[in-house]
DRENLUM-714416 format. One record per residue: residue number from 1; z, x, y of N, C-alpha, C in turn. Coordinates in Angstrom, 1 decimal. Layout:
! DRENLUM-714416
+-------+--------+--------+--------+--------+--------+--------+--------+--------+--------+
| vexti |    n.z |    n.x |    n.y |   ca.z |   ca.x |   ca.y |    c.z |    c.x |    c.y |
+-------+--------+--------+--------+--------+--------+--------+--------+--------+--------+
|   NUM |      Z |      X |      Y |      Z |      X |      Y |      Z |      X |      Y |
...
+-------+--------+--------+--------+--------+--------+--------+--------+--------+--------+
This chain:
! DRENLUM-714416
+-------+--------+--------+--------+--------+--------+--------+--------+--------+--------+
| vexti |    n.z |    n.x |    n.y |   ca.z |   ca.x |   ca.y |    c.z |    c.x |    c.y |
+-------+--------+--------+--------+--------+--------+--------+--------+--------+--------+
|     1 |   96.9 |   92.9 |   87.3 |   98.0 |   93.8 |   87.8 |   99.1 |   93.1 |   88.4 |
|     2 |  100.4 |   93.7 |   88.1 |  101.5 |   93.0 |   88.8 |  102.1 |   93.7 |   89.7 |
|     3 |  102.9 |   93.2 |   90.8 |  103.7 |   94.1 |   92.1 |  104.8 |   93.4 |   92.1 |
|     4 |  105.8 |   94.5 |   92.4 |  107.0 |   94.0 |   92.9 |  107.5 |   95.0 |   93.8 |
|     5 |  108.6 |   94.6 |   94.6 |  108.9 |   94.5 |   95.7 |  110.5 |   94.5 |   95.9 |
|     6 |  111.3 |   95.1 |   96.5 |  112.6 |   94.8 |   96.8 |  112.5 |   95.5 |   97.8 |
|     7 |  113.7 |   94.2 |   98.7 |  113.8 |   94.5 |  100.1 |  115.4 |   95.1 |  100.3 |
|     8 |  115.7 |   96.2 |  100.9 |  117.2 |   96.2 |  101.0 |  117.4 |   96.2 |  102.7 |
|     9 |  118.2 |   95.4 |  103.0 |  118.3 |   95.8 |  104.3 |  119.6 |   96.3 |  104.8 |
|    10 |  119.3 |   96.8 |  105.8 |  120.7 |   98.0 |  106.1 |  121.2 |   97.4 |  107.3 |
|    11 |  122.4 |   97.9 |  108.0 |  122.4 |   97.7 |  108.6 |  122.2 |   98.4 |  110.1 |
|    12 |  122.4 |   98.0 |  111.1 |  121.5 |   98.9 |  112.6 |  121.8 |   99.9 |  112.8 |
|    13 |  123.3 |  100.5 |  112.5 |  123.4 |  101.7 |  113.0 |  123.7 |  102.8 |  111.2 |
|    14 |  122.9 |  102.5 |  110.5 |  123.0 |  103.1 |  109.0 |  121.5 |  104.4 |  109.2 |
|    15 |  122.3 |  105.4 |  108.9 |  121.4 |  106.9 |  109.1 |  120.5 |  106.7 |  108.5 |
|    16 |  119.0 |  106.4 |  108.7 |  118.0 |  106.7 |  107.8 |  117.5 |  107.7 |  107.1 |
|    17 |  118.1 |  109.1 |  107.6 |  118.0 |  110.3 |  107.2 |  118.9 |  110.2 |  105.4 |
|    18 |  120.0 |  108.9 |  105.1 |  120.2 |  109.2 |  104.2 |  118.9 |  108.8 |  103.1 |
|    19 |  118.5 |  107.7 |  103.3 |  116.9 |  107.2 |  102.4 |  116.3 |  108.2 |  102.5 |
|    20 |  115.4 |  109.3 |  103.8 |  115.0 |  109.8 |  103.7 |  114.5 |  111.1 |  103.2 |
|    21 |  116.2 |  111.7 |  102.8 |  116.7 |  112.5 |  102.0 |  116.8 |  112.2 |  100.8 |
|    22 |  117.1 |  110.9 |  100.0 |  116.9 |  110.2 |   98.8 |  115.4 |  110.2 |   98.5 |
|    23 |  113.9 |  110.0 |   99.2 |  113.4 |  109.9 |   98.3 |  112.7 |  111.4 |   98.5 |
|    24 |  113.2 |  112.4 |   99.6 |  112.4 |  113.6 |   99.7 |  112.6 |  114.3 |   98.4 |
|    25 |  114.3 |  114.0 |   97.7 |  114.5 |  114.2 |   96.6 |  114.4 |  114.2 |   95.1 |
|    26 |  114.1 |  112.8 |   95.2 |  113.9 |  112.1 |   94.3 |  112.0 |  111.4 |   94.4 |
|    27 |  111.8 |  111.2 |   94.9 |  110.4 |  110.7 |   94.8 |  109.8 |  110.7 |   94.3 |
|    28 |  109.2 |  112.1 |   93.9 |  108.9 |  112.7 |   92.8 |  108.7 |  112.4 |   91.2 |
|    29 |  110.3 |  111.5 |   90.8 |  110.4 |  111.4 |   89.9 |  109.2 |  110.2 |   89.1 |
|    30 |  109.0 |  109.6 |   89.6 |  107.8 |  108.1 |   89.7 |  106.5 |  108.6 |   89.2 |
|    31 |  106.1 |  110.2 |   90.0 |  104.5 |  110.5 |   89.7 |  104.2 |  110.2 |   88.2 |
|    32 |  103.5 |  110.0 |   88.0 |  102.9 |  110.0 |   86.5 |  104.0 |  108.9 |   85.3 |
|    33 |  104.2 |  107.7 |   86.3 |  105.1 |  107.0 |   85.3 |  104.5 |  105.8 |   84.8 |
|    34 |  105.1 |  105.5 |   83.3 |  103.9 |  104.5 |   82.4 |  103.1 |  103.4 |   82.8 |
|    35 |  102.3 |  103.2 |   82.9 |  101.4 |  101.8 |   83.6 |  101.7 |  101.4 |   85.2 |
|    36 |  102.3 |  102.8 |   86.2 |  102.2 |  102.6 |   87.2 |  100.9 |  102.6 |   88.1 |
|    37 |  100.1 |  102.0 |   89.0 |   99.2 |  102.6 |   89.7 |   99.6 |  103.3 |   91.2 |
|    38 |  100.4 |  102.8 |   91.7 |  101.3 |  103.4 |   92.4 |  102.4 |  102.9 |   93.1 |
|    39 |  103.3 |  103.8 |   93.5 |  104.5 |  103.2 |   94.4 |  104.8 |  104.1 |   95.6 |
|    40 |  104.3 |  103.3 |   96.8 |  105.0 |  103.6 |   98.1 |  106.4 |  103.5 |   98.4 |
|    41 |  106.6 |  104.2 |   98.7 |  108.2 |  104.2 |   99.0 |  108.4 |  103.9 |  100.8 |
|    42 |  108.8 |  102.8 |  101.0 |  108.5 |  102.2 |  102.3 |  110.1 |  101.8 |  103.2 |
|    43 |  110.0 |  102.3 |  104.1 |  111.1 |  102.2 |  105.6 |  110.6 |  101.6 |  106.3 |
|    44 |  111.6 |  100.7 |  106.8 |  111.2 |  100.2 |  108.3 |  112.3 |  100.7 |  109.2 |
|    45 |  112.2 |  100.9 |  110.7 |  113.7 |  101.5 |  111.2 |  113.8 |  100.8 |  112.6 |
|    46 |  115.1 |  100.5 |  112.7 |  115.4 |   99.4 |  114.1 |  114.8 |  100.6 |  115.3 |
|    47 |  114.1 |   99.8 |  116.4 |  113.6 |  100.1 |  117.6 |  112.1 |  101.1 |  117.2 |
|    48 |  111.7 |  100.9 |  116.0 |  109.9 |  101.1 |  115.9 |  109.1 |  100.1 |  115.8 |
|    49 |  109.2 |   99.3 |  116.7 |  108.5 |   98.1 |  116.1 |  108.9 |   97.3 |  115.4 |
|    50 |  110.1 |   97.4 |  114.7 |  110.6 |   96.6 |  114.1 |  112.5 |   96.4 |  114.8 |
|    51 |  112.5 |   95.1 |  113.7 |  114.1 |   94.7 |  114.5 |  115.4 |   95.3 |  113.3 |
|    52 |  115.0 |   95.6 |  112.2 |  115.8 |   95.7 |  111.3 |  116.0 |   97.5 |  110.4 |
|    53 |  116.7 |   98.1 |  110.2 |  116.3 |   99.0 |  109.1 |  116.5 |   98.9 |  107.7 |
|    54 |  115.6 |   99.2 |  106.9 |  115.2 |   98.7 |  105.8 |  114.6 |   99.7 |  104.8 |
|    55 |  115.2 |   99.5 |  103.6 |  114.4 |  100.5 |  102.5 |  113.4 |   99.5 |  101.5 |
|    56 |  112.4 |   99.6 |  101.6 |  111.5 |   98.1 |  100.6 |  110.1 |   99.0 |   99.6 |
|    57 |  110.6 |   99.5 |   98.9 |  109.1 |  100.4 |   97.9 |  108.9 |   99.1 |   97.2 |
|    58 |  107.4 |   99.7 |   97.3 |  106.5 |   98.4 |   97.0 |  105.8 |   99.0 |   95.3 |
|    59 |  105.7 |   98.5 |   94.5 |  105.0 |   99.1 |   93.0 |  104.0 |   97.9 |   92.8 |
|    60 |  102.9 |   99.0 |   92.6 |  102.0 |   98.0 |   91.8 |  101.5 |   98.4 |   90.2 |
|    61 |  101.9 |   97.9 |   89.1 |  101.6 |   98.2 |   88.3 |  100.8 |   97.7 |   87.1 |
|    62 |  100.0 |   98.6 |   86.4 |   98.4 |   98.3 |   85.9 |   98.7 |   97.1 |   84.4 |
|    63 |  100.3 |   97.6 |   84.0 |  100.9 |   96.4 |   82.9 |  102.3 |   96.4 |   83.2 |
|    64 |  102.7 |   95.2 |   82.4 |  104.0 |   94.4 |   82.3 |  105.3 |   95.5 |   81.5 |
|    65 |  104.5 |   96.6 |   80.8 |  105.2 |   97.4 |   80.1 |  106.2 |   98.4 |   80.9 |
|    66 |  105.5 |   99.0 |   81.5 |  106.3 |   99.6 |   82.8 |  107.1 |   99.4 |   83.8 |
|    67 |  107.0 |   98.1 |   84.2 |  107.9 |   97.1 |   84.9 |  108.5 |   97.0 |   84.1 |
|    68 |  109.1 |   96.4 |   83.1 |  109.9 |   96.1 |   81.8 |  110.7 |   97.5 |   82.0 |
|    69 |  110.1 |   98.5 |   81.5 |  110.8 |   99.7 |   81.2 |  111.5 |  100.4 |   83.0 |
|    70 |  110.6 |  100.1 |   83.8 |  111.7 |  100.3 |   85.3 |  112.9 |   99.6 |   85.6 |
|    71 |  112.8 |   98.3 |   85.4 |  113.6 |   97.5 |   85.5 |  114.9 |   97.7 |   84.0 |
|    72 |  114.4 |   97.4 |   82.9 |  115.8 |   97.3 |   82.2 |  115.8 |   98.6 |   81.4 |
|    73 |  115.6 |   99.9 |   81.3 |  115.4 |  101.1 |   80.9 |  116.6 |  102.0 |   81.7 |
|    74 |  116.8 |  101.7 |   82.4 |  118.1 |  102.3 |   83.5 |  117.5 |  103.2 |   85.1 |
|    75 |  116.5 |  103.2 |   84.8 |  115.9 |  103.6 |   86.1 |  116.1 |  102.3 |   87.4 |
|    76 |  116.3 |  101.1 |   87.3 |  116.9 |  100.4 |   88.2 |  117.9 |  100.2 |   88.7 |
|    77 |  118.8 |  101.4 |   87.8 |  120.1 |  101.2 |   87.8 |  120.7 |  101.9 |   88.9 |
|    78 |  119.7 |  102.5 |   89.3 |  120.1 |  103.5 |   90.4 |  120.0 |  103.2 |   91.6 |
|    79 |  119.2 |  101.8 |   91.7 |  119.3 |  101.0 |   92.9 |  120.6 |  100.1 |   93.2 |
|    80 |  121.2 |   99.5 |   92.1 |  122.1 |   98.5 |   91.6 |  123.7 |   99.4 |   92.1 |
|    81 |  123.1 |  101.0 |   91.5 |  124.4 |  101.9 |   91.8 |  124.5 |  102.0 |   93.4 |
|    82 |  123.0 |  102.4 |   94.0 |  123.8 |  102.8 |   95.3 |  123.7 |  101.6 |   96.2 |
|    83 |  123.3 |  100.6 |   95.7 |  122.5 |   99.9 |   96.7 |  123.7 |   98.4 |   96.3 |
|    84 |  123.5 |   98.1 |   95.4 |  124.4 |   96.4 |   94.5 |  123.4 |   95.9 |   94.2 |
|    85 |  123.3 |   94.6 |   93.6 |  122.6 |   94.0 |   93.0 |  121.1 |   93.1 |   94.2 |
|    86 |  119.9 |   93.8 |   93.3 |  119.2 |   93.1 |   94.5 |  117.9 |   92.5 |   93.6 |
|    87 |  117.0 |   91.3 |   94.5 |  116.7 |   90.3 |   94.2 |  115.0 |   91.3 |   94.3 |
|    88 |  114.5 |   91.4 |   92.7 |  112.6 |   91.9 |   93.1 |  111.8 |   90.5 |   93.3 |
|    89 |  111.1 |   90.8 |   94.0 |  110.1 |   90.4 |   94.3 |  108.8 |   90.4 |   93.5 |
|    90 |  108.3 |   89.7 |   92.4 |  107.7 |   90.1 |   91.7 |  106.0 |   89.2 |   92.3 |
|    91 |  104.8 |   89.9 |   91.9 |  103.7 |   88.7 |   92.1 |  102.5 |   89.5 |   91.9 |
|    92 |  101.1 |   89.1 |   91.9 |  100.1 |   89.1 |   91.0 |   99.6 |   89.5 |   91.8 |
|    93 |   98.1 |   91.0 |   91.6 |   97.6 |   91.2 |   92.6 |   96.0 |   90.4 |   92.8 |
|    94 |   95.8 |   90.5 |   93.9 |   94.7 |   89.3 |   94.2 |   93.0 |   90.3 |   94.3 |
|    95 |   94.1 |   91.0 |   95.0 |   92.7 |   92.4 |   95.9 |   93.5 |   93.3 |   96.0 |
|    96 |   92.9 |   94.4 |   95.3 |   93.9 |   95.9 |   95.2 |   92.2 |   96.7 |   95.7 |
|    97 |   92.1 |   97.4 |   96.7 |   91.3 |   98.2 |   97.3 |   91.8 |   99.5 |   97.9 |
|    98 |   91.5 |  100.5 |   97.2 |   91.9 |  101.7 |   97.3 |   90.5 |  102.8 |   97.6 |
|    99 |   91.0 |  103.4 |   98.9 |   89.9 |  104.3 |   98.7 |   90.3 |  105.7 |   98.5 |
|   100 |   89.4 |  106.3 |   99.0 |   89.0 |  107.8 |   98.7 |   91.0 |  108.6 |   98.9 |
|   101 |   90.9 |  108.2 |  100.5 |   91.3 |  109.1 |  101.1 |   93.2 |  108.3 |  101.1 |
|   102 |   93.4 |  107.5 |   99.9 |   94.8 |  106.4 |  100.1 |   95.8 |  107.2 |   99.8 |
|   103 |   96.0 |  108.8 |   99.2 |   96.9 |  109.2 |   99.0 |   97.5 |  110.0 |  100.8 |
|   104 |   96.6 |  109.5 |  101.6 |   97.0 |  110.4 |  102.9 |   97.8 |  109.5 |  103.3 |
|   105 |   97.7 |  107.7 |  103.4 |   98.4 |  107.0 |  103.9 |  100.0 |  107.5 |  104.7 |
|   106 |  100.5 |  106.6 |  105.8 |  101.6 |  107.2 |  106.6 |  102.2 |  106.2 |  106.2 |
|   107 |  101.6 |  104.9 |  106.8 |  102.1 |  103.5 |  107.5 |  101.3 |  102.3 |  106.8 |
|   108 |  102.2 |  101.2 |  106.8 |  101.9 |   99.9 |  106.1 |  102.0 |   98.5 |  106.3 |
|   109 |  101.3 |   98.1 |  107.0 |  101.2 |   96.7 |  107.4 |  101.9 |   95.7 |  106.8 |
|   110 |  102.2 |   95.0 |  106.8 |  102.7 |   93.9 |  105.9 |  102.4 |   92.4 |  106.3 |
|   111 |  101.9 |   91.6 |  106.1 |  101.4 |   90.4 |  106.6 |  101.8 |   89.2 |  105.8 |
|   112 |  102.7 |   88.2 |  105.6 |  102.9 |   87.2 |  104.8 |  102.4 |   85.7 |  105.3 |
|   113 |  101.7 |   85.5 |  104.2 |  101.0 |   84.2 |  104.6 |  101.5 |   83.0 |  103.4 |
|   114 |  101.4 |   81.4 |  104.1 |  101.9 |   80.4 |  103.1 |  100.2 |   79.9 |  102.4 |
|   115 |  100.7 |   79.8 |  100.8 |   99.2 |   79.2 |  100.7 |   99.6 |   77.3 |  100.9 |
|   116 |   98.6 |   77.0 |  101.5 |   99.5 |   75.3 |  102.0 |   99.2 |   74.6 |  100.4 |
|   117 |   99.6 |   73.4 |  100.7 |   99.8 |   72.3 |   99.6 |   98.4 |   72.4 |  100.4 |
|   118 |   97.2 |   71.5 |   98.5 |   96.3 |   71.2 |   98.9 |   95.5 |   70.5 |   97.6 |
|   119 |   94.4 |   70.0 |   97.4 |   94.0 |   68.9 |   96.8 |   93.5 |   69.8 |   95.3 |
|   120 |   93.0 |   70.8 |   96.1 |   92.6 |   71.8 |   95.2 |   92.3 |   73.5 |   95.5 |
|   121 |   92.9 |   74.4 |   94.4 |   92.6 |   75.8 |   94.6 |   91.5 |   76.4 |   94.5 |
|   122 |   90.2 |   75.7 |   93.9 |   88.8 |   76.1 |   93.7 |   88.2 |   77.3 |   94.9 |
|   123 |   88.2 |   76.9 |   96.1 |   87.8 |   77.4 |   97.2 |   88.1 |   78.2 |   98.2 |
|   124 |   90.1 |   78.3 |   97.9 |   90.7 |   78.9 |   98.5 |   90.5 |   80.4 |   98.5 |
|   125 |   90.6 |   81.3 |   99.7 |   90.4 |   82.6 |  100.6 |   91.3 |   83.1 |  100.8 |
|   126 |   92.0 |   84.2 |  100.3 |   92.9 |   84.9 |  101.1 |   92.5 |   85.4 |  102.4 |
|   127 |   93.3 |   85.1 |  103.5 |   92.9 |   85.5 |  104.6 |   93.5 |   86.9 |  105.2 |
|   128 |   92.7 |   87.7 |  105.3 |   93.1 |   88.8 |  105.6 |   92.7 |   89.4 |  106.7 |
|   129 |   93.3 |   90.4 |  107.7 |   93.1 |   91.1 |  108.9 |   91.7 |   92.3 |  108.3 |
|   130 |   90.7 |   92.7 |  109.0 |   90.1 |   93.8 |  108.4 |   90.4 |   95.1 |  109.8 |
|   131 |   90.5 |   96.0 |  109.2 |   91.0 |   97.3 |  110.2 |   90.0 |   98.1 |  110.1 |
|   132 |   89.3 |   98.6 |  111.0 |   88.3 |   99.8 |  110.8 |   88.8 |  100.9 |  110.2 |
|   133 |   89.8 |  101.5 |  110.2 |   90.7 |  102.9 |  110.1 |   91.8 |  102.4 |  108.9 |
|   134 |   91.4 |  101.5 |  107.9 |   91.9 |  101.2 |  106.5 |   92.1 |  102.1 |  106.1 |
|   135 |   93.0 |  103.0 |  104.9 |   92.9 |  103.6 |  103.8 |   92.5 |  102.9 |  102.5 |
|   136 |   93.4 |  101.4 |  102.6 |   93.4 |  100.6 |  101.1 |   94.1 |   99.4 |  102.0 |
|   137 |   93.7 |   98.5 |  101.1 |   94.6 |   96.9 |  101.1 |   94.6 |   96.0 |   99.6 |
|   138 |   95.8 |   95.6 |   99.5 |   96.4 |   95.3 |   98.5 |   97.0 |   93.8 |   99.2 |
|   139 |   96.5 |   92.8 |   98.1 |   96.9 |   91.1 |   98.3 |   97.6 |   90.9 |   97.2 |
|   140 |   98.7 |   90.7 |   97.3 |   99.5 |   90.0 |   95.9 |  100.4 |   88.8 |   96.6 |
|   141 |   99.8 |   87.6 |   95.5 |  100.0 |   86.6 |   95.7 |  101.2 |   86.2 |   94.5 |
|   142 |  102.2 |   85.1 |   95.3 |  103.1 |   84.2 |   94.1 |  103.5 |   82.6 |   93.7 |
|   143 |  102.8 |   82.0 |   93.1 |  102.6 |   80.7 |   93.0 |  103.6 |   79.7 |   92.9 |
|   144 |  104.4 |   80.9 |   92.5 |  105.9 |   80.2 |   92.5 |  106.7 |   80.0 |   93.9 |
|   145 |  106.3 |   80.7 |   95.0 |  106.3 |   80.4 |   96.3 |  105.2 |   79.9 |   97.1 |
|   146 |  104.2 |   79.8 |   96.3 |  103.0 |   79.7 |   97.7 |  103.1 |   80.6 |   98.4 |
|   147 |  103.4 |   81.3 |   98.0 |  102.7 |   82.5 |   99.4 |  102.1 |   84.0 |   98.9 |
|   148 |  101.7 |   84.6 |  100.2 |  100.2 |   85.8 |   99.8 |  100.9 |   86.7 |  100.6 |
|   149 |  100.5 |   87.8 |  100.5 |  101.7 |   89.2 |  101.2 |  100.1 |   90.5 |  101.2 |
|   150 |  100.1 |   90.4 |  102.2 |   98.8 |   91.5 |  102.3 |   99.5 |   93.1 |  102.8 |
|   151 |   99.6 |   93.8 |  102.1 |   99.8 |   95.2 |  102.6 |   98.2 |   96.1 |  103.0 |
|   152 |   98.6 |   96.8 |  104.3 |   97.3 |   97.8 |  104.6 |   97.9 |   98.5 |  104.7 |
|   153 |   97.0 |   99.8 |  104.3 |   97.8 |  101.0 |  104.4 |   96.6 |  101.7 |  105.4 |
|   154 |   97.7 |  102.5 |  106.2 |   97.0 |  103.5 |  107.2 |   97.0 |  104.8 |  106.9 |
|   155 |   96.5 |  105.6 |  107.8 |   97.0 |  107.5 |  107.9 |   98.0 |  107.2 |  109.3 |
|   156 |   97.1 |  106.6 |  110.3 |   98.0 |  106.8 |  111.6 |   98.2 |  105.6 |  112.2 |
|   157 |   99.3 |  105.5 |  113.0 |  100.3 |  104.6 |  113.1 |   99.7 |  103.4 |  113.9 |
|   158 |   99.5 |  102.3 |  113.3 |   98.7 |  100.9 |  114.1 |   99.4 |  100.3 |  114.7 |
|   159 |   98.3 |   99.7 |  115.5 |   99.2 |   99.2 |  117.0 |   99.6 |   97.7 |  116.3 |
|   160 |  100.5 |   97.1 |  116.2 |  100.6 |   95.7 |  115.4 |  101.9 |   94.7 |  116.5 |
|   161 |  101.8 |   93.5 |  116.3 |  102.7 |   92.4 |  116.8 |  102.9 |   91.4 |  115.4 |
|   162 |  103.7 |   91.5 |  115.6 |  104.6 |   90.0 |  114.5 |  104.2 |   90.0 |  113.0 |
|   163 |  104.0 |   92.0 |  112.7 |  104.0 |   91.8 |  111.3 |  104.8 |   93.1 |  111.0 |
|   164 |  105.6 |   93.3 |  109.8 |  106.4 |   94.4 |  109.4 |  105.8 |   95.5 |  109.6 |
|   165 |  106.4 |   96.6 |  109.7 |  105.1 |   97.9 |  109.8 |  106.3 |   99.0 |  109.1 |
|   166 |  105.8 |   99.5 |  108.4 |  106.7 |  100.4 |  107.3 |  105.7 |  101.9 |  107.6 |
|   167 |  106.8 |  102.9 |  107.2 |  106.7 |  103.9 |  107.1 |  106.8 |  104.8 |  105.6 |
|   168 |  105.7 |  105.4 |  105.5 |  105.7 |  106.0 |  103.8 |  106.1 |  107.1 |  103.3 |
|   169 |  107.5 |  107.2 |  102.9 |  107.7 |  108.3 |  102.9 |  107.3 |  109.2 |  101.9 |
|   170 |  106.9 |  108.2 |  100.7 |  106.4 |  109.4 |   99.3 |  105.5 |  108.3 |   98.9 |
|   171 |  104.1 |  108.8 |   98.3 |  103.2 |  107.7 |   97.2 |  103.0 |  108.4 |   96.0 |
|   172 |  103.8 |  107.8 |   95.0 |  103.7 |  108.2 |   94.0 |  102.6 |  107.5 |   93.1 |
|   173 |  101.6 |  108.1 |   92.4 |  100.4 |  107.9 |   91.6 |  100.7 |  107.8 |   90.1 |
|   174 |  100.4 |  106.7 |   89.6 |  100.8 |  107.1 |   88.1 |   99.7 |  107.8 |   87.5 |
+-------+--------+--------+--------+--------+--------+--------+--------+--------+--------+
């Protein structure tokens, strides 16, 4: 499975009620779309814990075909329209863990780790946080950076230091 990722960031005094109103609207549109398994639609907002506001929906999807068709089909276009031209984040999932109760999810951790230079990958561990009150966690890793990006997803809002914490506004299920 593949994930991608685009980060937009806004700036501090930019109305979040406008995103939030974009995807109450629109969100929807995503359910049931080709080779998706899902997409969070993810905010971060200055003074919750975080320093920046930010619109970043995360897609993980079960083939290459769907991505293809999100991206150059014109459905991207709509980001490009309101947003300009922005840089996805693409990368491979490692550990996709979903349970029962993932469609309740609120809130989403975000953790980015370097994989170091090393003699050999044989043995290597994604290191990951474990949370008693998990919904799901998703590892997607990119080799072309060395680095591993762990998302958790919650129901209610975790107490966290020095990692992104997003807010979900819609999860769309393919």
């Amino acid at each position: 499975m593949q994930a991608m990722q685009y980060k937009i960031n806004l700036p501090a005094d930019y109305d979040m009620q406008i995103i939030k109103n974009r995807v109450k609207q629109h969100g929807y549109q995503m359910d049931g779309f080709a080779d998706l398994l899902f997409k969070a639609y993810l905010i971060s907002e200055k003074g919750n814990d975080n320093l920046t506001n930010s619109y970043c929906p995360l897609y993980v999807w079960q083939q290459t075909t769907g991505m293809t068709k999100f991206i150059f089909d014109g459905y991207f276009d709509n980001i490009i329209d309101s947003f300009g031209w922005q840089n996805i984040n693409i990368g491979l999932a490692a550990t996709i863990e979903l349970s029962q109760s993932f469609s309740q999810c609120r809130y989403v951790l975000e953790q980015v780790a370097n994989i170091p230079k090393q003699a050999q990958l044989k043995d290597f561990r994604f290191k990951n946080m474990q949370y008693p009150d998990e919904l799901a966690k998703v590892v997607i890793y990119n080799p072309d950076k060395w680095q591993y990006v762990t998302f958790t997803f919650f129901k209610q809002r975790p107490i966290t230091t020095n990692h992104n914490l997003y807010t979900v506004l819609h999860l769309s299920l393919g």
